[in-house]
C-alpha positions in Angstrom: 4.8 4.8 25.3 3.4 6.9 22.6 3.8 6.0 19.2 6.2 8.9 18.5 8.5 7.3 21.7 8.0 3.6 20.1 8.9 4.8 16.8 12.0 6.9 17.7 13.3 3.7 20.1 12.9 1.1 16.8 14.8 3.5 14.9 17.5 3.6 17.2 17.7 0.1 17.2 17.9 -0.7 13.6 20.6 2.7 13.8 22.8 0.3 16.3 22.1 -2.9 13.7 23.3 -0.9 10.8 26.7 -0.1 12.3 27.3 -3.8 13.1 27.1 -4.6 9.8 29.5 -1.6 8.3 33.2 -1.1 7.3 36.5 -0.6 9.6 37.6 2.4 8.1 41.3 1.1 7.8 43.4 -0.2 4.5 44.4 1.7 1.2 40.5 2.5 0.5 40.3 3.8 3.6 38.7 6.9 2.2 35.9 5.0 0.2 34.8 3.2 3.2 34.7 6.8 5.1 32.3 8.0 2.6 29.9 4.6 3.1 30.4 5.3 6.4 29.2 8.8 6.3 26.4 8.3 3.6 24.5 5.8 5.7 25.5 7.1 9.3 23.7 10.8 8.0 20.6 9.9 9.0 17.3 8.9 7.6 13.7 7.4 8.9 14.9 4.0 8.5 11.5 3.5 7.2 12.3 0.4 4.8 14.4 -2.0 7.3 11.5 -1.1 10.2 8.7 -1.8 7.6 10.5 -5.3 7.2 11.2 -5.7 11.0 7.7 -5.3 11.9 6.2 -7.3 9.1 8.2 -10.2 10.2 7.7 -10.0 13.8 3.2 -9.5 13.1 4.0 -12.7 11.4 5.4 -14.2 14.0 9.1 -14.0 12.7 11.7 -15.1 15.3 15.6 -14.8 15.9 17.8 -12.8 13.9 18.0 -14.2 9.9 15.8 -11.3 8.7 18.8 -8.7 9.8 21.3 -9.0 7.2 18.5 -7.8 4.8 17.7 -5.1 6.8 20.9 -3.9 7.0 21.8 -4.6 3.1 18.0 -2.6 2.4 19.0 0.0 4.0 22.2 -0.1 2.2 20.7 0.0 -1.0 18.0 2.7 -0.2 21.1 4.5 0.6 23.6 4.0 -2.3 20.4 5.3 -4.8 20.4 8.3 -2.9 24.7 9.0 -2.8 23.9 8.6 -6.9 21.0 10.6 -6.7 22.4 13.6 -5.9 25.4 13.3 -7.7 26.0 16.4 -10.3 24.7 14.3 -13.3 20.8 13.4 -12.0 19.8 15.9 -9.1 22.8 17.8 -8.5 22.3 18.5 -4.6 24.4 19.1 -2.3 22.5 19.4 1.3 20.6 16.4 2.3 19.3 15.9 5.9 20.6 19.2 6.8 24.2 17.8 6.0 26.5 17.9 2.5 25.8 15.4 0.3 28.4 12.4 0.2 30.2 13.8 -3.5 29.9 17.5 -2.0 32.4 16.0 1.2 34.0 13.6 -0.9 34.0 15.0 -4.4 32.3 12.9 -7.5 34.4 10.0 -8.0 34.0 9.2 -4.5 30.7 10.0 -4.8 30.0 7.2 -7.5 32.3 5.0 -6.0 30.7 4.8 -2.1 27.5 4.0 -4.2 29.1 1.2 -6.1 30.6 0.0 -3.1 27.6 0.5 -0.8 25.3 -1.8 -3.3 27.9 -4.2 -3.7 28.4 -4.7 0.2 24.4 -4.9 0.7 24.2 -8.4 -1.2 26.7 -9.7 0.6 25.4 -8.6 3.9 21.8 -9.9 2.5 23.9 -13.3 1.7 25.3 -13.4 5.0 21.7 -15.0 5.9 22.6 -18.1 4.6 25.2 -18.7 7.2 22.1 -18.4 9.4 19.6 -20.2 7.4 20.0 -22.0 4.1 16.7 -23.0 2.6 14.8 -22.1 -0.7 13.3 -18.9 1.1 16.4 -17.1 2.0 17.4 -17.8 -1.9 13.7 -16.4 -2.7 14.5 -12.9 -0.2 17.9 -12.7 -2.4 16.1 -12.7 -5.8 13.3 -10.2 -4.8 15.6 -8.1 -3.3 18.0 -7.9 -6.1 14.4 -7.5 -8.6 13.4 -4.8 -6.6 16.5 -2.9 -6.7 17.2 -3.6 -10.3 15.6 -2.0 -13.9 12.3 -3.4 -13.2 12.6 -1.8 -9.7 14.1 1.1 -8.5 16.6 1.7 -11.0 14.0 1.5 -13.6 12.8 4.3 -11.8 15.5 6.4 -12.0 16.0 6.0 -15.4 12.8 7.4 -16.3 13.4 10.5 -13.7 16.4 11.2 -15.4 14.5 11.4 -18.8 14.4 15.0 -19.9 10.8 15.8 -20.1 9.6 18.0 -23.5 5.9 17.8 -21.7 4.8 17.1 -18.7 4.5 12.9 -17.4 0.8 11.9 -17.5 -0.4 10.4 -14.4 -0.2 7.0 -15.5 3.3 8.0 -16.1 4.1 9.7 -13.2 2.3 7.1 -10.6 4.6 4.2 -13.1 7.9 6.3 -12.2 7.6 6.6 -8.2 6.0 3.2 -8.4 9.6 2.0 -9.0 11.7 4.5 -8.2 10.1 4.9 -4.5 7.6 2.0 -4.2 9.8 -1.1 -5.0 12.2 -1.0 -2.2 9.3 -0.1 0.2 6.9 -3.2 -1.1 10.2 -5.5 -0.8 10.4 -4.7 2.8 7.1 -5.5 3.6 7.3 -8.5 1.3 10.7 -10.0 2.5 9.5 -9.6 5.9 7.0 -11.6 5.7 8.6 -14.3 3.3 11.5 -14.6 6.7 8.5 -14.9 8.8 6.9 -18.1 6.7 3.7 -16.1 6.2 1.0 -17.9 3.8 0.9 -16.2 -0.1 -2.0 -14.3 0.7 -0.6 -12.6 3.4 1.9 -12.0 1.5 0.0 -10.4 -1.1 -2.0 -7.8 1.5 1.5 -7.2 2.7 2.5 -6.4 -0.7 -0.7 -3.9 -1.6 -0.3 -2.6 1.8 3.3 -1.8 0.9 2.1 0.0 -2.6 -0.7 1.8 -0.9 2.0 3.9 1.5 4.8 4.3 -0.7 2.6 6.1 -3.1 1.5 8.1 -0.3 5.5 8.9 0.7 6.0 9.9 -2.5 3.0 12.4 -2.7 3.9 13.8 0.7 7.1 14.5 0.2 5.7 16.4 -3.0 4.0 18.5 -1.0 6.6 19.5 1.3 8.9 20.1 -1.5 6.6 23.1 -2.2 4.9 23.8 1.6 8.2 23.9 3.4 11.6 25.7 3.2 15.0 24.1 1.7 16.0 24.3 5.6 13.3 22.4 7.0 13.9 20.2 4.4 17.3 19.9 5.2 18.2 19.6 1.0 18.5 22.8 -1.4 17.5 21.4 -4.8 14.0 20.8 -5.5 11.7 19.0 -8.3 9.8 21.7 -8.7 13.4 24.2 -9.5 14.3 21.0 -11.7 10.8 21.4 -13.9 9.8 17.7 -13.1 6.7 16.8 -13.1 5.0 16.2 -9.5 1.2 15.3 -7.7 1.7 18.9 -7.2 2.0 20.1 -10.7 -0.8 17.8 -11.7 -2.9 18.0 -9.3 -2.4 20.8 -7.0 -1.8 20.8 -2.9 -5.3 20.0 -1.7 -6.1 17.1 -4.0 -2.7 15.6 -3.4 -3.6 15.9 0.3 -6.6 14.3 -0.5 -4.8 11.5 -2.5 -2.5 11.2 0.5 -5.8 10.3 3.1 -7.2 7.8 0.4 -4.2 5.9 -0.1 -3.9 5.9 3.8 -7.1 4.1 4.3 -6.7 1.5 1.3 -3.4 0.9 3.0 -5.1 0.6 6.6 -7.6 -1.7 5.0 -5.0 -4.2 3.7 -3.5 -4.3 7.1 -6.5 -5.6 8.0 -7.0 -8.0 5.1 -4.0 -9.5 6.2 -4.9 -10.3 10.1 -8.8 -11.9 8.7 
């Protein structure tokens, strides 16, 4: 099987684990539960949950207790993008080739299948402890809700939201996608490996690893904001059309490219800091 085939059949399996674990679309909110639905059945790479499933099975995770937090990370990952295209931050309205969930559903419903979507991934993430109650499932629960929160991904946000009177410097820039991006990514890797009762060190490679590629996400997807078209893209609004500052504006395509290969190989060489 080529790693193309692998990767397409684990991401149909964590597609079938995510609907387990989402709404009958039935009672008075019936429409609210549609748009969670919608918003995290439109598609996706599914990179975050996979990143955690593997990390847990390399460290030689068995059964099941590490699903609810795939399920709720995905949830999450989701629920920041519903908000993030909502008219007040990005304003889109086309994301993986399909409308956006407050173009379908209009902006209250927008903000409230976000609100709902984050609120049912902590209780799916609780759900572990019907499986497992011990002071490492408690542990998953607090980095996940960290790593979401303003020191995480929110934090972020905020400071992509932040109108910019001159450009971010690349401290600044690398600070933003380091929590906007890189939190949720690193607590996959990380909460994998706490499910699977890895050693702290491991841990710690796992958690550089982590860093290492969602730095490099964030740079590639810079560069096919300005490389590829808004239909290959499958979204209309761009960073570049919104004057934010990106590794392209400060750097240019090839030395972002270049950037990209580095961060690749520190990232391979944590891999194999962890297996020593």
């Amino acid at each position: 099987m080529s790693f193309k085939e692998e990767l397409r059949t684990k991401t149909e399996e964590i597609e079938k684990l995510l609907t387990t674990y989402l709404p009958q679309e039935t009672g008075f909110q019936k429409t609210v539960l549609e748009a969670v639905n919608y918003s995290v059945l439109a598609g996706g790479k599914r990179l975050r949950p996979l990143l955690m499933k593997e990390t847990y099975q390399m460290f030689g995770g068995e059964g099941k207790v590490v699903e609810p937090f795939m399920a709720a990370m995905e949830m999450i990952h989701t629920y920041s993008l519903v908000h993030d295209d909502l008219p007040a931050m990005d304003n889109d309205e086309y994301r993986r080739g399909k409308k956006t969930t407050h173009a379908v559903y209009g902006e209250a419903m927008g903000i409230l299948a976000g609100d709902a979507l984050l609120n049912l991934a902590f209780e799916t993430a609780a759900g572990a402890f019907d499986m497992e109650t011990s002071p490492r499932t408690a542990k998953a629960l607090q980095i996940l809700s960290g790593k979401a929160g303003i020191y995480g991904m929110i934090g972020g946000q905020v400071i992509d939201t932040m109108p910019e009177e001159v450009p971010m410097t690349p401290e600044e820039l690398e600070a933003m996608h380091g929590m906007k991006t890189g939190a949720l990514i690193r607590a996959s890797a990380v909460l994998g490996c706490l499910a699977a009762c890895a050693p702290r060190d491991v841990i710690l490679q796992a958690d550089l690893y982590a860093a290492k590629i969602g730095l490099a996400f964030q740079i590639v997807d810079d560069i096919l904001d300005v490389t590829e078209t808004s239909e290959e893209l499958g979204k209309s609004a761009s960073d570049a059309e919104n004057h934010k500052t990106t590794y392209i504006t400060l750097y240019g395509v090839e030395k972002a490219r270049e950037m990209v290969r580095r961060l690749v190989l520190e990232a391979d060489l944590a891999v194999k800091g962890t297996m020593l």
